[in-house]
FIGU-956372 format. One line per field, with one value per residue: residue number from 1; residue in three letters; chain; x, y, z of N, C-alpha, C in turn. Coordinates in pm, 1 decimal. Layout:
i	c(NUM  ...)
aa	c(ALA  ...)
ch	c(A  ...)
n_u	c(X  ...)
n_v	c(Y  ...)
n_w	c(Z  ...)
ca_u	c(X  ...)
ca_v	c(Y  ...)
ca_w	c(Z  ...)
c_u	c(X  ...)
c_v	c(Y  ...)
c_w	c(Z  ...)
END
This chain:
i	c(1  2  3  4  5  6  7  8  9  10  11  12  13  14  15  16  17  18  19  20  21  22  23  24  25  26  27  28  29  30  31  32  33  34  35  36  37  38  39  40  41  42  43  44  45  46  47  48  49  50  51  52  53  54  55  56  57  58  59  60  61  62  63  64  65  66  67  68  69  70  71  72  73  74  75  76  77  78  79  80  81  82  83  84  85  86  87  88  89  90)
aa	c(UNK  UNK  UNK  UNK  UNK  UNK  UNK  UNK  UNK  UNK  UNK  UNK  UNK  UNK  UNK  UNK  UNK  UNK  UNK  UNK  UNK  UNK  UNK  UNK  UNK  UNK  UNK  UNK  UNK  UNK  UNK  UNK  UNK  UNK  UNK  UNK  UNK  UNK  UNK  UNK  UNK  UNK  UNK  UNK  UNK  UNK  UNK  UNK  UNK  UNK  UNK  UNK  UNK  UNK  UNK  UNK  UNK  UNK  UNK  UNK  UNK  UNK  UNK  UNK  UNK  UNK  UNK  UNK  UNK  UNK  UNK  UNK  UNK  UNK  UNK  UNK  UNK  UNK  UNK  UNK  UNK  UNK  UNK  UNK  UNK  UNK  UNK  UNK  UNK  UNK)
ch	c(A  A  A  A  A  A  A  A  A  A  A  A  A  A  A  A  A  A  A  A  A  A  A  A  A  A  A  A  A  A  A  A  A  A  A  A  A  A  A  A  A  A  A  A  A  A  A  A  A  A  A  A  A  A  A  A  A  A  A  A  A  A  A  A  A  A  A  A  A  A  A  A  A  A  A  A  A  A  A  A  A  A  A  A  A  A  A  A  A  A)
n_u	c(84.8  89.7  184.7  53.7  267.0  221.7  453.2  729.4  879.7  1121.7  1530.6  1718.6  1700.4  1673.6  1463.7  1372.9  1418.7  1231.5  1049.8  1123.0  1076.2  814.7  720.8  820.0  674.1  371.5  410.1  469.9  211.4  77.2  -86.6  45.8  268.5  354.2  220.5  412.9  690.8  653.9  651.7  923.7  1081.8  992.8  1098.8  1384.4  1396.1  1402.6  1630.1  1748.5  1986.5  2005.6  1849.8  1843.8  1905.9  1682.7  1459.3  1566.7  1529.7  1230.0  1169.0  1265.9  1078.0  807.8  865.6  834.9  551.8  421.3  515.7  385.0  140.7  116.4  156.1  -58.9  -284.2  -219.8  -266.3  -486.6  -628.9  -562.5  -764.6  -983.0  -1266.5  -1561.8  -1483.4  -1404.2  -1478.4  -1700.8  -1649.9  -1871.8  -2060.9  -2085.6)
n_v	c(-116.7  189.7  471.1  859.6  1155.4  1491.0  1784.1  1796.2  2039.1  2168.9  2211.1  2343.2  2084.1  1931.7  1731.8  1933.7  1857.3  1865.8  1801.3  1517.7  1432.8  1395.0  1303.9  1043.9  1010.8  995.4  734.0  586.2  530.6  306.4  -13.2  -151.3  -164.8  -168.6  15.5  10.1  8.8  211.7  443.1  356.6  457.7  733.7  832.1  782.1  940.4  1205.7  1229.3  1251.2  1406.2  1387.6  1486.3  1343.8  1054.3  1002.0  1041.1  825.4  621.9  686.5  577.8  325.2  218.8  283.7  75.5  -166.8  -193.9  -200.8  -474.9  -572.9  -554.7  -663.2  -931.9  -984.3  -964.9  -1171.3  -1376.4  -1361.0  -1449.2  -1668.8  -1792.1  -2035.9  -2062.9  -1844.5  -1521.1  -1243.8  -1013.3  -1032.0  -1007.4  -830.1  -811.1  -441.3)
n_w	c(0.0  -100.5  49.2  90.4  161.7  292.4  89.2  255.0  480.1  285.9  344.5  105.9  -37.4  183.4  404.2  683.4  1064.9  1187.0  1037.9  915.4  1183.8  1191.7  964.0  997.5  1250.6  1157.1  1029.0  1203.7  1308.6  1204.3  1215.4  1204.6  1380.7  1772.0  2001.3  2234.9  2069.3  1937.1  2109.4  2183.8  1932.5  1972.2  2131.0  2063.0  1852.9  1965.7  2056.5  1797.5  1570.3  1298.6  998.5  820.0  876.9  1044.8  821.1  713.4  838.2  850.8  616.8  637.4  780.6  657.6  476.3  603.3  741.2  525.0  420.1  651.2  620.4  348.9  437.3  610.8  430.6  322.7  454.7  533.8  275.2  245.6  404.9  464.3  311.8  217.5  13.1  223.4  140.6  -129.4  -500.1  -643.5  -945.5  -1125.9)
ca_u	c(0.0  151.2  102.1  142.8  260.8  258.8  574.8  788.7  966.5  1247.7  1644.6  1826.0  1685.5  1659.7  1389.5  1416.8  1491.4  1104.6  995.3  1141.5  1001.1  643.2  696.3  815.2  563.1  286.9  428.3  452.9  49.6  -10.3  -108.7  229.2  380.5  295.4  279.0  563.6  781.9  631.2  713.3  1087.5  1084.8  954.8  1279.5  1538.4  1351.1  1370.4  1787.2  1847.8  1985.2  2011.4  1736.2  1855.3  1893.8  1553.1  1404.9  1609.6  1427.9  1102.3  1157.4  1262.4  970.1  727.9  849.1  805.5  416.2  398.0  515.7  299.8  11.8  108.2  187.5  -172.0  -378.9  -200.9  -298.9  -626.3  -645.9  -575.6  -853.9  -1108.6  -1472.1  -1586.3  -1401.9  -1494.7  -1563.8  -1676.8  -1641.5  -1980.9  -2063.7  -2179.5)
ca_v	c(0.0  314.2  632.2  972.3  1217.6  1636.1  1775.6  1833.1  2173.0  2153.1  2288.7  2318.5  1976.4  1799.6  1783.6  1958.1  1792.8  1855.4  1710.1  1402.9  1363.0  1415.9  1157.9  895.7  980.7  942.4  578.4  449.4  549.7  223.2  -101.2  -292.2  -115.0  -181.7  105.1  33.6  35.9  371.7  503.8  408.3  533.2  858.5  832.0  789.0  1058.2  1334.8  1225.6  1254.0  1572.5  1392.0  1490.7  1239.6  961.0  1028.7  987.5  691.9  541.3  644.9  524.0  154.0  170.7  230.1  -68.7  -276.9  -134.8  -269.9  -618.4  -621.8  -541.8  -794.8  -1088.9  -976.7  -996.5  -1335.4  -1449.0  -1331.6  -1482.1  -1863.0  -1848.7  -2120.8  -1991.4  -1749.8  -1407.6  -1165.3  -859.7  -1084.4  -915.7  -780.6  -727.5  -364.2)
ca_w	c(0.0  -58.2  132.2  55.1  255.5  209.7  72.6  366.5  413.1  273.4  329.8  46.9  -122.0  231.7  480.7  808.9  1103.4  1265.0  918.0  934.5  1304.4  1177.8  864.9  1079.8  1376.4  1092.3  964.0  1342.8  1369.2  1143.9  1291.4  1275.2  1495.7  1836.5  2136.9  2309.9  1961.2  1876.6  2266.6  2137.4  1870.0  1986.4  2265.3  1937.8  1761.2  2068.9  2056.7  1670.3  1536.2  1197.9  945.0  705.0  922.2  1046.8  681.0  669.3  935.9  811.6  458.7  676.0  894.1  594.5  409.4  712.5  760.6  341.3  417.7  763.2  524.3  266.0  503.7  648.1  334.8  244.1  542.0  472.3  124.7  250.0  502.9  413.4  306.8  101.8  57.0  318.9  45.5  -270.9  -611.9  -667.0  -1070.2  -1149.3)
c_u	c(89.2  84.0  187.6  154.2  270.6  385.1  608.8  884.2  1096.6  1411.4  1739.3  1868.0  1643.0  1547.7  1447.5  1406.2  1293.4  1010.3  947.0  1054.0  886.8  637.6  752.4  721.8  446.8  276.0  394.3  315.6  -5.3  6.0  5.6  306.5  241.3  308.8  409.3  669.7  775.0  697.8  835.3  1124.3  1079.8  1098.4  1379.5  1552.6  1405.7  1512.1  1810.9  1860.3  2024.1  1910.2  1757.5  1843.6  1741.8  1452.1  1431.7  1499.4  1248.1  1042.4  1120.8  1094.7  819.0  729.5  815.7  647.2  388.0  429.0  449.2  222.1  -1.8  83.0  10.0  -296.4  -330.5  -206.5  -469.9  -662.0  -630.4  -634.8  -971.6  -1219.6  -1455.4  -1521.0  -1504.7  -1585.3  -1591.5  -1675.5  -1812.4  -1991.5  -2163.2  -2245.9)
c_v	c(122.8  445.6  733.6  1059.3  1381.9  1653.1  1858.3  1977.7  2139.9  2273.3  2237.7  2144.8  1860.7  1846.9  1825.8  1850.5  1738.0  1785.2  1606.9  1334.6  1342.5  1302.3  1027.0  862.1  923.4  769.0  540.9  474.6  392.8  100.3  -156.3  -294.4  -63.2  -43.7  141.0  35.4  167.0  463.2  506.2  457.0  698.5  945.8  877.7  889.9  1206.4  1377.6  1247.7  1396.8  1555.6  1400.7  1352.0  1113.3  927.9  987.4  869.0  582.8  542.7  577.6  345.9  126.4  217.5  171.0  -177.8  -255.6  -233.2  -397.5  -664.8  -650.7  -674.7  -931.7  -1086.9  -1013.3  -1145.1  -1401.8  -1511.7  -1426.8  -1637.1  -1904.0  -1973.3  -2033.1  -1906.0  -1626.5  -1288.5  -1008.8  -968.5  -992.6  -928.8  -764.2  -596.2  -333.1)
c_w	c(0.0  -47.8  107.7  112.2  228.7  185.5  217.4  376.3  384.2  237.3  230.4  -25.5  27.5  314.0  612.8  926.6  1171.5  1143.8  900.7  1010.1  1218.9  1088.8  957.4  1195.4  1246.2  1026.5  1050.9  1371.1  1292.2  1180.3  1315.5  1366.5  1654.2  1959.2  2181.2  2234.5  1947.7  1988.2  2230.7  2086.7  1876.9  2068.9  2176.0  1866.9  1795.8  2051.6  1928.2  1688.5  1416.7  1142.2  844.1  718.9  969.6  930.6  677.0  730.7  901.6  678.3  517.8  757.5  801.5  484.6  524.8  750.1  635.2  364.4  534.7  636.2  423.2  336.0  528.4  531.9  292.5  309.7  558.1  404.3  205.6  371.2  417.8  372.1  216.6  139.9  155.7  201.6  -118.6  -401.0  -732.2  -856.1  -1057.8  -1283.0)
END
């Protein structure tokens, strides 16, 4: 699933540092990530003073959200029974 996020302000081609925070606080809001990950996260966040590294981390932490999601629907998909949303003709 990909998500899109506003453009971030940016210095001189990179994002700022309060940027970053905000795109990585917005990734850790999505189910995969549990509370007490996000709480750390929030800890590692308070300590960076890299903007870039920061991105880095939110780039890793929404591919890891994308393969929750996947594993989740293909988990989905090889339940027995009929599909939960069937494909309606309009």
């Amino acid at each position: 699933m990909a998500l899109s996020f506003p453009t971030a302000p940016l210095v001189a081609g990179r994002p700022t540092l309060s940027a970053a925070r905000a795109r990585l606080a917005d990734v850790l809001n999505h189910p995969a990530f549990a509370a007490e990950r996000r709480h750390k996260a929030g800890e590692l966040m308070g300590t960076a003073t890299d903007p870039q590294q920061v991105s880095r981390w939110a780039a890793l932490a929404l591919r890891e959200s994308e393969q929750w999601e996947n594993a989740t629907l293909a988990r989905e998909e090889a339940q027995p029974g009929p599909p939960a949303h069937p494909a309606y003709p309009h």
